[in-house]
C-alpha positions in Angstrom: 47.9 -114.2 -28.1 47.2 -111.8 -24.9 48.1 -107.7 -25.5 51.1 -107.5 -23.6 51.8 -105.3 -20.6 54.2 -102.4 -21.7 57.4 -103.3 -19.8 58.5 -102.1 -16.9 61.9 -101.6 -18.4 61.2 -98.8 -20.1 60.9 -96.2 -17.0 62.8 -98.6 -14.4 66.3 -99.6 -14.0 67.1 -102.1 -11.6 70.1 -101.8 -9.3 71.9 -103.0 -5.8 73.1 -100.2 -4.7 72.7 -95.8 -5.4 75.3 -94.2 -7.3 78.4 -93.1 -4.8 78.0 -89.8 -3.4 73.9 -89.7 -4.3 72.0 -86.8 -2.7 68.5 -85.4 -3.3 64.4 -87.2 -3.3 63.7 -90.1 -3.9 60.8 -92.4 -4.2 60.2 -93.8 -0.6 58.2 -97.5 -1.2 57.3 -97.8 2.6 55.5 -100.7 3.7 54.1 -102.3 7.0 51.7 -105.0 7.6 51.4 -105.5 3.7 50.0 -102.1 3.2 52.0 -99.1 1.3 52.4 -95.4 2.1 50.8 -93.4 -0.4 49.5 -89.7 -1.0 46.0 -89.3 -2.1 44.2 -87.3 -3.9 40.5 -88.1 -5.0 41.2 -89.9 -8.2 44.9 -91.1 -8.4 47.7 -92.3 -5.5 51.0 -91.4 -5.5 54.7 -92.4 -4.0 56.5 -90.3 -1.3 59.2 -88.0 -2.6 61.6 -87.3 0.0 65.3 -87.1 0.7 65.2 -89.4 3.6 62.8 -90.9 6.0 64.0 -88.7 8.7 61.1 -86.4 7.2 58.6 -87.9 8.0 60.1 -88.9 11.4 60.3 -92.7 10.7 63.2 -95.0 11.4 63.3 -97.7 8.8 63.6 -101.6 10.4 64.9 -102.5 7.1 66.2 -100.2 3.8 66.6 -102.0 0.2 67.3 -100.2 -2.9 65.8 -101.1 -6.1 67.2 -99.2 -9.0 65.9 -95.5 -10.6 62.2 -95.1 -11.6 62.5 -92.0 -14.6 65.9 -91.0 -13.3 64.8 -91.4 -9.7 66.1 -93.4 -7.4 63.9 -95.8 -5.3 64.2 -97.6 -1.9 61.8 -100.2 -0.2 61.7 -99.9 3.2 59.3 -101.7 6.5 58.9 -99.2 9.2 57.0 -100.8 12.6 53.3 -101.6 12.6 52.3 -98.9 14.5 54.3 -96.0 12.5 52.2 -92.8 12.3 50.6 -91.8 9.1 52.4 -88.7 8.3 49.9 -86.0 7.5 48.4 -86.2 3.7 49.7 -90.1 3.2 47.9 -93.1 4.3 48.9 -96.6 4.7 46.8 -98.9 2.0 46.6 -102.5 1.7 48.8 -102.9 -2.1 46.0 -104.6 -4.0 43.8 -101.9 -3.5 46.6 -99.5 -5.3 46.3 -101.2 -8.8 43.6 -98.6 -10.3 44.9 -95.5 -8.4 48.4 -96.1 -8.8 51.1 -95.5 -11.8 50.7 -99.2 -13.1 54.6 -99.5 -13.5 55.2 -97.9 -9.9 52.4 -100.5 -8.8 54.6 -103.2 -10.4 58.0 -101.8 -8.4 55.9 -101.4 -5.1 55.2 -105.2 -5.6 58.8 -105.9 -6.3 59.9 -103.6 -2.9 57.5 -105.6 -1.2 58.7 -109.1 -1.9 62.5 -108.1 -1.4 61.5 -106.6 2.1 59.7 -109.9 2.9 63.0 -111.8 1.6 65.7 -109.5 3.5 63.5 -110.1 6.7 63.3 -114.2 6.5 67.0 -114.6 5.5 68.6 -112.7 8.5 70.3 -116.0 9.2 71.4 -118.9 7.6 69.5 -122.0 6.8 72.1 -124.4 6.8 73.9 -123.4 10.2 72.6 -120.1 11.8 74.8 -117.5 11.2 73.9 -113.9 11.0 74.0 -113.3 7.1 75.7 -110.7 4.9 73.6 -108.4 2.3 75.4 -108.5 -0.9 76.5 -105.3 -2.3 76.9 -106.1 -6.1 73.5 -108.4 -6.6 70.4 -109.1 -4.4 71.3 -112.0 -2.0 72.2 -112.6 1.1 75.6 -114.6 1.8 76.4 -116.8 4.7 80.1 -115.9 6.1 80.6 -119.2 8.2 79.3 -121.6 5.1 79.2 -119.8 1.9 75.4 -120.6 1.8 74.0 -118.0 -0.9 70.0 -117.1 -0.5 68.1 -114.9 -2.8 64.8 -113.7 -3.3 62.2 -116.3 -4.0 60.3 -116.7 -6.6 57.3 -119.6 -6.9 55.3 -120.1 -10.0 52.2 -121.2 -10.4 50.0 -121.6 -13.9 46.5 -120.2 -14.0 44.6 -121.8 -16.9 41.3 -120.5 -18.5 39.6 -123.7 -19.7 36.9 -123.3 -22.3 34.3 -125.7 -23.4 31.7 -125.1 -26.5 31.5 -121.2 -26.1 32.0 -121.9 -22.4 34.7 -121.2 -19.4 34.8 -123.4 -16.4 35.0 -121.4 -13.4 35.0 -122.5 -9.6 34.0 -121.4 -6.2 36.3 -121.7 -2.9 35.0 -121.1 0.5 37.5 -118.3 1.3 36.6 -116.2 -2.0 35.1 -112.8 -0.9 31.6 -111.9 -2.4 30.5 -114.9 -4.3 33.3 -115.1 -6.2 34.1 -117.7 -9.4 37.8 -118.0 -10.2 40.4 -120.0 -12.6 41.7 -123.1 -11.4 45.3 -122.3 -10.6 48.5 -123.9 -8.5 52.2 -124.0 -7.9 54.6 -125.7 -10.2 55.9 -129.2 -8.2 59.7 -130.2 -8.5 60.0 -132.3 -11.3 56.7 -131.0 -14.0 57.1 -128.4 -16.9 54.6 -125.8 -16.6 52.0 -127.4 -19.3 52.3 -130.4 -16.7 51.2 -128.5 -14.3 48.2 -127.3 -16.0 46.9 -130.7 -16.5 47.9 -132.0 -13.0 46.4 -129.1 -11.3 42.8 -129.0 -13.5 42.3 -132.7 -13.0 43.3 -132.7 -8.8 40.8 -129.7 -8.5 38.0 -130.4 -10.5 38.9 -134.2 -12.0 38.3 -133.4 -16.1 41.5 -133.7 -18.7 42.7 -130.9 -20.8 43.9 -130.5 -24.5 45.7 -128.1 -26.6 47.2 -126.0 -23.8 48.6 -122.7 -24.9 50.3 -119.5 -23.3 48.6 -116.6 -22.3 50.9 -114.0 -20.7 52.3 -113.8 -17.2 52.1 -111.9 -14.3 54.1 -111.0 -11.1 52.1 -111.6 -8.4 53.7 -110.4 -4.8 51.2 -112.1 -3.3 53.2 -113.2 -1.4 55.8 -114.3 -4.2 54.6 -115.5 -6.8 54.9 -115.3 -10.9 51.5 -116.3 -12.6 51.7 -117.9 -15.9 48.2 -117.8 -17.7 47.5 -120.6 -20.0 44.2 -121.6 -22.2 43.3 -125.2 -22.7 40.0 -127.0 -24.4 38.5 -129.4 -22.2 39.0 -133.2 -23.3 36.9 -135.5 -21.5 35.7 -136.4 -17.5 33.2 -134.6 -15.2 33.2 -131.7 -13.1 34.4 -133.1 -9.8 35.6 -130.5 -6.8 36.6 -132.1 -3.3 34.7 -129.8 -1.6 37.7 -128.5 0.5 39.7 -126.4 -1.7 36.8 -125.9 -4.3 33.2 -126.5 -3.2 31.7 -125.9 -6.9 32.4 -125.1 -10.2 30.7 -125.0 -13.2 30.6 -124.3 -17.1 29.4 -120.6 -17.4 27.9 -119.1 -20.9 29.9 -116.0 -22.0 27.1 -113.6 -21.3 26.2 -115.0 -18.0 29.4 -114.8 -16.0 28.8 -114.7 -12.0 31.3 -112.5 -10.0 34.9 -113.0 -11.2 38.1 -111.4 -10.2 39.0 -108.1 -10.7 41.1 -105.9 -13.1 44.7 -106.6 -10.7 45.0 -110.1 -11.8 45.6 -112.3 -14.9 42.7 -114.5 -14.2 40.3 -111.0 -15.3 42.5 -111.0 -17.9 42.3 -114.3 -19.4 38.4 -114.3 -18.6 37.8 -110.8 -20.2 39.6 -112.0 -23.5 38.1 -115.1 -23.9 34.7 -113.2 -24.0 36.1 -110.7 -26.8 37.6 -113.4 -28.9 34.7 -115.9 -28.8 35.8 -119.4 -30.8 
């Protein structure tokens, strides 16, 4: 149904740890606060190529590597909150890198970011407290005292364009930036499959019933850690009901009269931009 994403695959090959006896650059994904070292130049963003940290006089609080990006290796790694920017390189919120950046080497920045965020809560065990072992032959983190396993969470969540007569219900919350009209979207509970989800999470947040639910496309989200799974539905019956906490309005919204909606980075634009090309 959607025009799907050309994979990642095709440039990137994941992997625990460098081939033995590696020397030479390699792309540096360095992070603090959320925000990722790039190089600028006016139009377009780029990734650190370097041997080794030690270049840019930085000392790593935590190193991960990901795989090879077009034959090059690639390592995450958080450096303090008050590093330096090294000269020509900035530190930039991620979000703010979709348009600037390599799409695909967005996509691994947002995988390095959620494995950083992973390797730092999981230092110790859940279960009894030990100091926990990185895995050197798949991304986890092992408990020596308890055999407890840990890896890198995932939480999904459905996002779910919802179309009535030529229109799309979007809503308002009191934290969106600018006036901004979103999807209604949630995590997946214990317990639902992901179409229950959709109709659990429209009526709870706006109080209508939904029909004919079908898959969109998907999106990671490291945000903090999430995968998005877009879905389209055709309202069924009820009225437009928000609880004025976590939506204070929504609406149906003509095609041609869309107020300010997310932007290009996330699925919701997606799902909104092709339901206003392929008009029912």
């Amino acid at each position: 149904m959607s025009k799907p994403r050309a994979s990642i695959y095709k440039r990137y090959i994941p992997a625990v740890s460098p081939t033995p006896g590696f020397s030479g650059s390699a792309y540096w994904l360095i992070f603090h606060s959320g925000k990722l070292l790039v190089t600028e130049t006016a139009e377009s963003a780029g990734i650190p190529l370097l041997p080794s940290l030690e270049q840019l006089s930085m000392v790593p609080l935590r190193t991960l590597y990901l795989g090879t990006f077009e034959e090059i290796p690639c390592f995450a790694a958080e450096v303090r909150a008050d590093a330096p920017e090294p000269e020509g390189m900035t530190f930039r919120p991620l979000r703010s890198l979709y348009e600037p950046l390599d799409e695909d080497l967005f996509h691994l920045a947002g995988k390095g970011i959620q494995m950083l965020a992973w390797d730092d809560t999981h230092q110790f065990c859940g279960k009894c407290g030990t100091p926990t072992v990185l895995s050197q032959i798949e991304h986890s983190r092992a408990c020596p005292a308890c055999g407890l396993v840990s890896y890198p969470r995932i939480a999904p969540a459905v996002i779910t364009a919802i179309l009535k007569d030529n229109r799309i219900l979007l809503a308002h919350s009191p934290h969106f930036v600018n006036n901004m009209y979103g999807l209604i979207a949630g995590f997946v509970e214990p317990g639902e499959t992901l179409e229950d989800c959709v109709q659990r999470e429209i009526m709870e947040e706006v109080g209508i019933k939904v029909k004919n639910i079908r898959y969109f496309d998907s999106q990671q989200w490291p945000f903090p850690h999430s995968l998005m799974i877009g879905f389209l539905a055709e309202y069924e019956s009820g009225e437009i009901t928000v609880d004025g906490e976590e939506l204070d309005h929504a609406d149906w919204f003509e095609f041609d009269r869309l107020p300010v909606i997310p932007p290009q980075v996330s699925i919701a634009r997606k799902l909104i931009d092709w339901v206003v090309e392929h008009p029912s």
